[in-house]
Structures are given as C-alpha cells and as structure tokens.
C-alpha positions as CSV (number, residue, x, y, z in Angstrom):
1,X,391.0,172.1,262.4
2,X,387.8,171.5,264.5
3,X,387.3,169.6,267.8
4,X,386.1,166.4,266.4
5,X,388.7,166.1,263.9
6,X,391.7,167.1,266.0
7,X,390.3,164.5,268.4
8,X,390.5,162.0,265.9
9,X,394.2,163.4,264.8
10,X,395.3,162.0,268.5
11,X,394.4,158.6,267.7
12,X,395.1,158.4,263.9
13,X,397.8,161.3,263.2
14,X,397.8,164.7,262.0
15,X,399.0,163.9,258.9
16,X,395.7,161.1,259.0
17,X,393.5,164.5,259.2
18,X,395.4,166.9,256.6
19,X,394.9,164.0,254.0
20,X,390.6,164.4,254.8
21,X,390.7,167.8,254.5
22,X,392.5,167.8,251.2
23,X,390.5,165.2,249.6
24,X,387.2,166.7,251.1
25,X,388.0,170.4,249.4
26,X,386.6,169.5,246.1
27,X,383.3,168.2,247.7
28,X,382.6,171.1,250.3
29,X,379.0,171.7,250.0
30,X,378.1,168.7,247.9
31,X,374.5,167.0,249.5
32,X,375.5,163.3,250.1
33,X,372.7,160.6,251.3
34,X,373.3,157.5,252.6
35,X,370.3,155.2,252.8
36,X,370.0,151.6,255.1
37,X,367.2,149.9,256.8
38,X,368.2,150.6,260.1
39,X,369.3,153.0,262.5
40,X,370.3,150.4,265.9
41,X,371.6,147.1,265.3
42,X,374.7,145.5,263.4
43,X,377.6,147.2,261.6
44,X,376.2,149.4,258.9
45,X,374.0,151.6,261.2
46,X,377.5,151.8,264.0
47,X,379.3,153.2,260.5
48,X,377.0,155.6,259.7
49,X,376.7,157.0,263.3
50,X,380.3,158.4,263.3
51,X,380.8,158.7,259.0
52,X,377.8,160.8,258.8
53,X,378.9,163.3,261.2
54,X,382.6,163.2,259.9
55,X,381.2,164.3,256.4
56,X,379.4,166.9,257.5
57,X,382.7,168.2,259.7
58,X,384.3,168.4,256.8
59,X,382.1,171.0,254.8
60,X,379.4,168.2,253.3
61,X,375.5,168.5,253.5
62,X,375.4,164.8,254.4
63,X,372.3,162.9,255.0
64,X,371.1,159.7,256.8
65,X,367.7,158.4,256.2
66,X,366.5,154.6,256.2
67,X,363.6,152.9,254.9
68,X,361.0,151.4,256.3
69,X,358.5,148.7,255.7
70,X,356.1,145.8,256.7
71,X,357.1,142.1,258.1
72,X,356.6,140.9,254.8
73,X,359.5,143.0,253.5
74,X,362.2,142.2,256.7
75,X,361.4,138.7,255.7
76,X,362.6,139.2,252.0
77,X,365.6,140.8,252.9
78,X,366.7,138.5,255.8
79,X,366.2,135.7,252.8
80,X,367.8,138.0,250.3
81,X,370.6,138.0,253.1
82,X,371.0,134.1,253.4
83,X,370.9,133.3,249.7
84,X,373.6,136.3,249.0
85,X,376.0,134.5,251.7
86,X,375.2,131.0,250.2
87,X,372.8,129.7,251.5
88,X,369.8,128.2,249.7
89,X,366.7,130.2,250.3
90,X,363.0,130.3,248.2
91,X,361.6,133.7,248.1
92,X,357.9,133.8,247.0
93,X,356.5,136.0,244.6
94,X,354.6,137.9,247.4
95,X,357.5,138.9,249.3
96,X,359.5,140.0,246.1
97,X,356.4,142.3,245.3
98,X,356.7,143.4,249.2
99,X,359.9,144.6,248.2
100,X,359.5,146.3,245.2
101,X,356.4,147.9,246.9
102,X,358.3,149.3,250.1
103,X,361.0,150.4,247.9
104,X,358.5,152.3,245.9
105,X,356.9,153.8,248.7
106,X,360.5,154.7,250.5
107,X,361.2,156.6,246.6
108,X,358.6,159.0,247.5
109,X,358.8,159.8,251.2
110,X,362.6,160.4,250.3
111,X,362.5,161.5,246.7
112,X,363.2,165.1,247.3
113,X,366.7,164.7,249.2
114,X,367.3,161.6,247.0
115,X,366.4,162.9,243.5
116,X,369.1,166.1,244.3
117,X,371.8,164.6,245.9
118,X,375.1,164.7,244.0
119,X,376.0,161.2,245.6
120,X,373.5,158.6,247.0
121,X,375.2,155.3,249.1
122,X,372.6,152.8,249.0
123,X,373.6,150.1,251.6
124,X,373.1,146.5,251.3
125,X,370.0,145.0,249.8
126,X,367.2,146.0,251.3
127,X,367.0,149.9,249.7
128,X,368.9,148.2,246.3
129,X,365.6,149.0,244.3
130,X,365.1,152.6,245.2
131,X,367.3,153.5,241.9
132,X,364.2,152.7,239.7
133,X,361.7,154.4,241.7
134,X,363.6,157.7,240.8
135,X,364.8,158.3,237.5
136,X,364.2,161.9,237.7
137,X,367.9,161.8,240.1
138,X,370.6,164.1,239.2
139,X,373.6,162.6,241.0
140,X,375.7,159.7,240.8
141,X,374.7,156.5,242.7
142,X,377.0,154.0,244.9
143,X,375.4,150.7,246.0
144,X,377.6,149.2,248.8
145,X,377.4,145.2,250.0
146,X,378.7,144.6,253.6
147,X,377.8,140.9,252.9
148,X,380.0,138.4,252.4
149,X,378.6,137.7,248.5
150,X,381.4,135.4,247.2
151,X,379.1,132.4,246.4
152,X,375.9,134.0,246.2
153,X,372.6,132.0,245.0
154,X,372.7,132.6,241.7
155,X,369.0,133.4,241.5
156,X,368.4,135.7,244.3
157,X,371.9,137.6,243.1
158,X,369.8,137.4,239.1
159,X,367.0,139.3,240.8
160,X,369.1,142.1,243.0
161,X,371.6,142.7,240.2
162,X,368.7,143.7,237.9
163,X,368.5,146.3,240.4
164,X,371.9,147.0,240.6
165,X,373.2,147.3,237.5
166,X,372.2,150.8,236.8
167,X,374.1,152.2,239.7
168,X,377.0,154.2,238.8
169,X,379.7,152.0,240.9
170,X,379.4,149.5,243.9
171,X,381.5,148.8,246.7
172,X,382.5,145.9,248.3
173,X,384.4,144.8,251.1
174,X,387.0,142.3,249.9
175,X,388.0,141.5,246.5
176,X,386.6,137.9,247.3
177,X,383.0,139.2,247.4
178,X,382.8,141.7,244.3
179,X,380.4,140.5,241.2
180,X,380.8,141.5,238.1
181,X,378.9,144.2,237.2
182,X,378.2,146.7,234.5
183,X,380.3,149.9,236.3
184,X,383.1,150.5,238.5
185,X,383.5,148.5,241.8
186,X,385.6,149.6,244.3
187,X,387.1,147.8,247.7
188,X,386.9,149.2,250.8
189,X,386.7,147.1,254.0
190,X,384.7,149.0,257.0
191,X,386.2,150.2,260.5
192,X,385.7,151.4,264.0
193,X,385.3,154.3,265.8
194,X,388.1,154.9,268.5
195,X,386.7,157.4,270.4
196,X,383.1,155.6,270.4
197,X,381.6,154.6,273.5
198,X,382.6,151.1,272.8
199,X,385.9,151.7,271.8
200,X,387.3,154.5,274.3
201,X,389.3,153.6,277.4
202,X,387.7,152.4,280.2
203,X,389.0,152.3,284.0
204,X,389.6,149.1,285.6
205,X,386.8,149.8,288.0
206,X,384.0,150.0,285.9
207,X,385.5,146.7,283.8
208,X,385.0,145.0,287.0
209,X,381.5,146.2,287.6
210,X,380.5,145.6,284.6
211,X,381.6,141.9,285.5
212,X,379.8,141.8,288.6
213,X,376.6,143.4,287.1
214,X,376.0,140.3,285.2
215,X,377.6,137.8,287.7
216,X,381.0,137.0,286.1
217,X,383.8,136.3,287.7
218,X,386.4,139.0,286.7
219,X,389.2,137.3,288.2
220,X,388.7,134.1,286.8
221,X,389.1,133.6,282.8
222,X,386.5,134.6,280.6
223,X,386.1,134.4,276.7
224,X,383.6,136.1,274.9
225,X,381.6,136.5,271.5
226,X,379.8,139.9,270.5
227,X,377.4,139.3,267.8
228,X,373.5,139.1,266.8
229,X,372.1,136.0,267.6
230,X,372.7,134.6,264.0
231,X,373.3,131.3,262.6
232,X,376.0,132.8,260.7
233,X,377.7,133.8,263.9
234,X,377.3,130.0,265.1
235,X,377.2,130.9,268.4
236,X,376.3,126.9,269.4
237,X,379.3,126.4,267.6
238,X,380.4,128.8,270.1
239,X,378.8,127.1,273.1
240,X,380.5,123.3,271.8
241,X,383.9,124.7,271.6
242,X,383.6,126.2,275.4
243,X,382.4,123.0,276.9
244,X,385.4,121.2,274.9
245,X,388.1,123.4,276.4
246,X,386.5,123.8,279.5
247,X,387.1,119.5,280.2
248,X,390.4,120.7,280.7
249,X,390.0,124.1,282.3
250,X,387.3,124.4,284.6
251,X,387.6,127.8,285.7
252,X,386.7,128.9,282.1
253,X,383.4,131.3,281.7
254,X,381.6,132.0,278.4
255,X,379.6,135.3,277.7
256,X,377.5,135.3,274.5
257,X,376.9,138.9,274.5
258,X,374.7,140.9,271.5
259,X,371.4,142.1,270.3
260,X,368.6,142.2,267.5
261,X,368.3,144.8,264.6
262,X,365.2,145.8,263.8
263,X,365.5,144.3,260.2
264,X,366.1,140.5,261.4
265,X,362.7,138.4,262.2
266,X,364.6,135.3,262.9
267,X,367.4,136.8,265.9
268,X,364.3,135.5,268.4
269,X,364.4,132.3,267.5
270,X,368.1,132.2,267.6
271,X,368.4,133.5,270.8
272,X,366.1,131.0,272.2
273,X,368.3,128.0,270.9
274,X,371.2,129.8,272.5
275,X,369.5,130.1,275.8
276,X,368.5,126.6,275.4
277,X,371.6,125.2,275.2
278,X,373.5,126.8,278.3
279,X,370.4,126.8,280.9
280,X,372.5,124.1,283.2
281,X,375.6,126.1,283.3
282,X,376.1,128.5,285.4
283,X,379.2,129.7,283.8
284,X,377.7,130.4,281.0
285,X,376.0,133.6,280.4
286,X,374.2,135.1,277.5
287,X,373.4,138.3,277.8
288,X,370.8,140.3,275.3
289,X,371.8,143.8,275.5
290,X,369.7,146.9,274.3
291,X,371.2,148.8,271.3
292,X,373.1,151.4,273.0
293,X,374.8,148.8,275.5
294,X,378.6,150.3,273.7
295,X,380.3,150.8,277.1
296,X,378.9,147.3,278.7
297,X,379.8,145.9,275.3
298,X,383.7,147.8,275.8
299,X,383.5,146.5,279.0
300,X,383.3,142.7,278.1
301,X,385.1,143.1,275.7
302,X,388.0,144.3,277.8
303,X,387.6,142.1,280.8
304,X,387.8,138.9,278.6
305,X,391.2,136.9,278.0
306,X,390.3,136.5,274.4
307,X,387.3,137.2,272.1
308,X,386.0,134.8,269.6
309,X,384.3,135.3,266.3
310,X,383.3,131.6,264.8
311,X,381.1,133.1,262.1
312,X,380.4,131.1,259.0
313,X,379.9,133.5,257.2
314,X,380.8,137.5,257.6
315,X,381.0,140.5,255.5
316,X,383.5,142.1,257.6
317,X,382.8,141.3,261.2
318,X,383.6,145.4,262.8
319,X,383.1,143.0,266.9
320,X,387.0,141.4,265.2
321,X,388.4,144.9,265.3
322,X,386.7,146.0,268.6
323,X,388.6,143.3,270.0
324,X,392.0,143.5,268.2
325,X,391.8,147.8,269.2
326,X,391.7,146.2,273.0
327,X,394.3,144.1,272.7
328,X,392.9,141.0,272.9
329,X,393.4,138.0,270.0
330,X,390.3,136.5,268.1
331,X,390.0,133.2,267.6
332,X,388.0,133.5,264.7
333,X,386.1,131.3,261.7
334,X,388.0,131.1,258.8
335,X,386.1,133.2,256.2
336,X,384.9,136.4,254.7
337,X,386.3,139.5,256.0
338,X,387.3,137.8,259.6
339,X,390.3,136.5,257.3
340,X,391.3,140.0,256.3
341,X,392.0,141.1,260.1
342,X,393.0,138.1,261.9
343,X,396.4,137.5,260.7
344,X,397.1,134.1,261.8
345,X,399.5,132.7,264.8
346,X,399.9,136.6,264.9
347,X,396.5,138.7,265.8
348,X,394.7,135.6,266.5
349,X,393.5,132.1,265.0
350,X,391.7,130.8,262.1
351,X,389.3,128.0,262.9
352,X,387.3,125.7,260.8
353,X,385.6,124.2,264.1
354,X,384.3,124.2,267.0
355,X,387.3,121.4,268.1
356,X,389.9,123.9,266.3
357,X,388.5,126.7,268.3
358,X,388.6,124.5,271.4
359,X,392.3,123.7,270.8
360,X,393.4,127.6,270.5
361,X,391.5,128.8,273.7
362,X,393.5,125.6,276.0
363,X,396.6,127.1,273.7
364,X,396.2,131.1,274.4
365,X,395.1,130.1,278.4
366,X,398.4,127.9,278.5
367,X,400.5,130.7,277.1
368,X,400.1,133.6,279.1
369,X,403.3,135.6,277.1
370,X,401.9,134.8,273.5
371,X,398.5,136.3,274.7
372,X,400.1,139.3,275.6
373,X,402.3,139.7,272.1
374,X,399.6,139.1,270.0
375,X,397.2,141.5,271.7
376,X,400.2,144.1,271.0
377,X,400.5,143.2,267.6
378,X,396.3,143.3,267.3
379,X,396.1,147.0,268.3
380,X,399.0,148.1,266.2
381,X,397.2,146.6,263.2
382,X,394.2,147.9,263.8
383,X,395.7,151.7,264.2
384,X,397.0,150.9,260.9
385,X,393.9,149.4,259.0
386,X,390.8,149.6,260.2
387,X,390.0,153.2,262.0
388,X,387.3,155.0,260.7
389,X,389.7,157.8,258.7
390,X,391.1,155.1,257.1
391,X,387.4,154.1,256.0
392,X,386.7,158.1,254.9
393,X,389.6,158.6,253.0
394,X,389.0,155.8,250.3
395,X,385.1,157.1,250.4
396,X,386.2,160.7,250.1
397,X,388.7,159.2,247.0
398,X,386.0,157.5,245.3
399,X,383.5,160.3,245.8
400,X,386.0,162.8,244.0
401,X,387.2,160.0,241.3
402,X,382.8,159.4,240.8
403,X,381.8,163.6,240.1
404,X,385.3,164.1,238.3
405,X,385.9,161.9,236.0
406,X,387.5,159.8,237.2
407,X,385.1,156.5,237.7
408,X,386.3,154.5,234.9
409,X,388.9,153.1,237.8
410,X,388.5,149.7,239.8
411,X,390.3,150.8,243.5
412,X,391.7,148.0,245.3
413,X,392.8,149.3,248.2
C-alpha cells in the first residue's frame, strides 16, 4: 500500500482500502477522463482534486481536463443550471448555438485523450454535448448531474437530454433527481476529502486567529454559511433568520463566508445584495474568500457553534458534510441532497424558513448538551457515508460493471 492510500486507511479503515485495491485490479492501466468547466470553485472541481489523484494511485492513467468558452456560453449554462433545478429560465437561440459551438471547439482541443479513453465522466451540463462532437470514441461514456434535477423545466431538460441520451449510463446523486433515460443510471451521492486542507485538524490557535483576522469574536457565538453567493443558497434568507434570533440573543455573529467559480456570471450580483443587506451591522461579516481559502474555510467552520445551509435548492451541498466531519449540526433547508445528510433532531435541522431556521439556532444556543450529541452523532455519520473512498468505490464498481458487462444494472446505493 502507498502513502496516500495508507493515509486514507487511518481515517476510513484498512479494510476501506483493500476493497479499492480489489475493485481497481481489473482497471489497472485503463485511461479514464473526467471532463468539467472548472478547475476552482464549487463541488465538482473540490471532487476531482483528490478523485483524480486516487485513480491514478491505484494503477489508472486518469485524466482531468475542462472546457472552456466565451461569456455567451457561462450564461447558457448558469440558465441551463436554473431551469434544471426548477426554475423558469428562456434561453435564446444564440446562446444555445454558443453552446453547441464551444462544445465543438472543446471536441477538438481534447479529441485525442477523449476519443481513446476507455471511460469518459462528463460532469454536469456544460461539456454534456461533447458526445456528438466525437463519434470516432472508442470507450464507454458516463454523464454525471450534481444538480438537484427532480423538477426540471421540461424544455431546457428536452434540449440536454438530446444530448444525453447517447451516453452509455448517467449518474445521479439521489434517486429523487434521476430522469428517465435511454441507459443505465446509477446513484452515487458525492463526499469529502478528510485529509484536505479544509477538512484536517486544526489547532485551537490558529481557529482563533483565523477569527481575529476577520474581526470575529471567537468567544462569543458565531453561526456560519459556506457557499457561493447564489440565490439557491438564499443567503438573505440567511441574513433574515440571524436578525430574528438575534432579538433574543444579542451576542449572536453571522459570517457569510464563500467565493465565485469561474463558470457563474451572476455570483457578482449576488454578492452585492448580500453586502447590501448587512452594511449596518457590525456583527455581521461576509467575507469573499479566494479559491484556495480551505484552511480559513476549516477554520470558520470550526470556530462556529453551528453551521447553516438554507439552500433552496442543492444537488448535494459537500459545505453540509464539512460541517457534520467537525462536529458541528446544520441547520439546513429542507431539500435536494441537504435531506440525505441532515438526519433530523439528530445531525441537525430541516427548515422550510427563515423563521424555522431562526427557531433552531435560539434552540441549539439554549441547549448546550444537545449541541454537543448531535455534533457526535454528525461526525460518526459522516465517517460512515460521505468520505471520499466511499465515493471511489461505487465509481470503481460502476466502472468495472460499464467495460464488463455488466451495465444493464441500475445501482442504488
């Protein structure tokens, strides 16, 4: 066993690792690609920073590439985003020809790793369309959705399914967001990294810098959300809920903590509304952090009491299992994937709105020994179901099941 895996056998178990290197036997050597639109920013490109590596540990010639295009095409895809997760969105001819353009263009600058690969992971919309652009390719083909896509506009999910179709299996993250489609789909929620720099163990000491750095009170009670400035994070939601609780507990803080991706042309405008919002308060801070901000982000995330999530909407939300690995409990919005890893009255709370989440922050700052249990209980459950071995086995499993035969099966967990 190498470093990096017995590494990862500390955290997850040896018998964790001996599982990976069994199912990975049959693929040694295989070339693997995995293709996204960005390399810093959200939880696709924090994935495939660790799973790429891991791959390649165990004996595969794995690949990372992205693609790349114009303003025109971000806009597409950040509409292609919203209509997939419900909401209604017009996209103009010209941007859907942007699209199909930039995916043409990102079929040749990649066509020679892609065309060869014996297994292609297209991720998320925005490279969907590169299947046409190269139907000279030789392996099988895995489009994987970390959106929440259980009520998607039905004609922006026509369009993208046109796409789709033709790949040899898809992958989704909860049986709530799979479509029907013409090949196998599998289920396979993401995960963290524990030994990332935003997950590892930090000392006390630099928690309380951290603090200081940006002029928060560590010894007074802080709550915190971790998250692009989206309107599917509803971080005024966020900002309502804080003032609401904080009638009745004035010592409260609020950090709104997070960054852009270089794929979303509307996180500026967001962020502006945020800042908008808390200007008069001084115990609120919102903080826009660079990219690789993990240990300020480990730090926060840490130092707060609890750690809220109020999306609307969310694929899978990897900022709930940061938290729930620390040992804090997330009050989080009741939908998508958030629902799959707060376990209610147990990891954390479900809210519906910014007065529900107000009424579970007075709750968890009022009961100091129901904090602590369900912090334990968060951690444990995370060890459990969301580490990234976890995440590589069922890819390894479905890899193997796709070049042996075997893709005729729908995996459910």
């Amino acid at each position: 066993m190498n470093a990096l895996l017995h590494e990862y056998a500390a955290v997850a178990g040896e018998d964790t690792i001996d599982q990976l290197l069994q199912l990975a036997e049959p693929l040694k050597g295989m070339k693997v690609a995995h293709v996204n639109s960005t390399r810093v920013g959200g939880g696709v490109a924090e994935i495939l920073t660790k799973l790429v590596p891991l791959q390649r540990e165990l004996g595969m010639d794995a690949h990372w590439e992205i693609v790349l295009g114009k303003n025109e095409f971000y806009q597409c895809t950040k509409l292609f985003h919203n209509a997939l997760q419900g909401r209604t969105a017009v996209v103009p001819e010209s941007l859907l020809k942007a699209y199909e353009e930039t995916n043409a263009q990102n079929a040749e600058e990649h066509r020679a790793l892609l065309r060869d690969a014996d297994i292609v992971f297209i991720h998320d919309p925005q490279p969907a369309a590169l299947l046409r652009y190269i139907p000279e390719r030789k392996g099988k083909w895995v489009w994987r959705c970390h959106i929440d896509a259980s009520h998607p506009q039905r004609q922006v999910w026509k369009y993208l399914s046109g796409f789709i179709a033709g790949y040899d299996a898809s992958v989704f993250s909860l049986a709530d967001f799979a479509q029907m489609l013409p090949h196998p789909v599998y289920l396979i929620p993401p995960s963290i990294d524990p030994l990332s720099e935003k997950n590892r163990e930090l000392s006390e000491k630099e928690v309380r810098e951290t603090c200081e750095r940006y002029h928060i009170d560590p010894d007074r009670p802080m709550m915190l959300q971790v998250s692009r400035f989206d309107r599917f994070k509803d971080p005024l939601g966020v900002i309502q809920a804080y003032r609401l609780a904080k009638a009745f507990i004035p010592p409260l803080q609020l950090v709104l903590a997070g960054g852009g991706a270089d794929d979303d042309p509307e996180g500026d405008l967001v962020l502006a509304e945020v800042q908008a919002a808390v200007k008069d308060d001084p115990d609120a801070h919102v903080l826009f952090l660079p990219s690789d901000a993990h240990r300020t982000i480990n730090a926060l995330q840490r130092a707060a009491y609890f750690v809220l999530q109020k999306s609307v909407r969310e694929g899978f939300g990897l900022t709930v299992a940061e938290a729930l690995w620390k040992g804090k409990p997330v009050i989080g919005g009741d939908t998508g994937g958030i629902r799959l890893q707060v376990v209610n009255h147990h990891t954390g709370f479900l809210v519906d709105s910014p007065e529900g989440a107000a009424l579970r922050i007075r709750y968890l700052l009022h009961h100091h020994d129901k904090l602590v249990e369900m912090g334990r209980k968060a951690h444990e459950f995370v060890r459990e179901n969301f580490l990234i071995t976890r995440q590589l086995r069922e890819y390894l499993t479905l890899m193997v099941a796709l070049l042996h035969g075997a893709g005729d099966r729908v995996v459910l967990e």
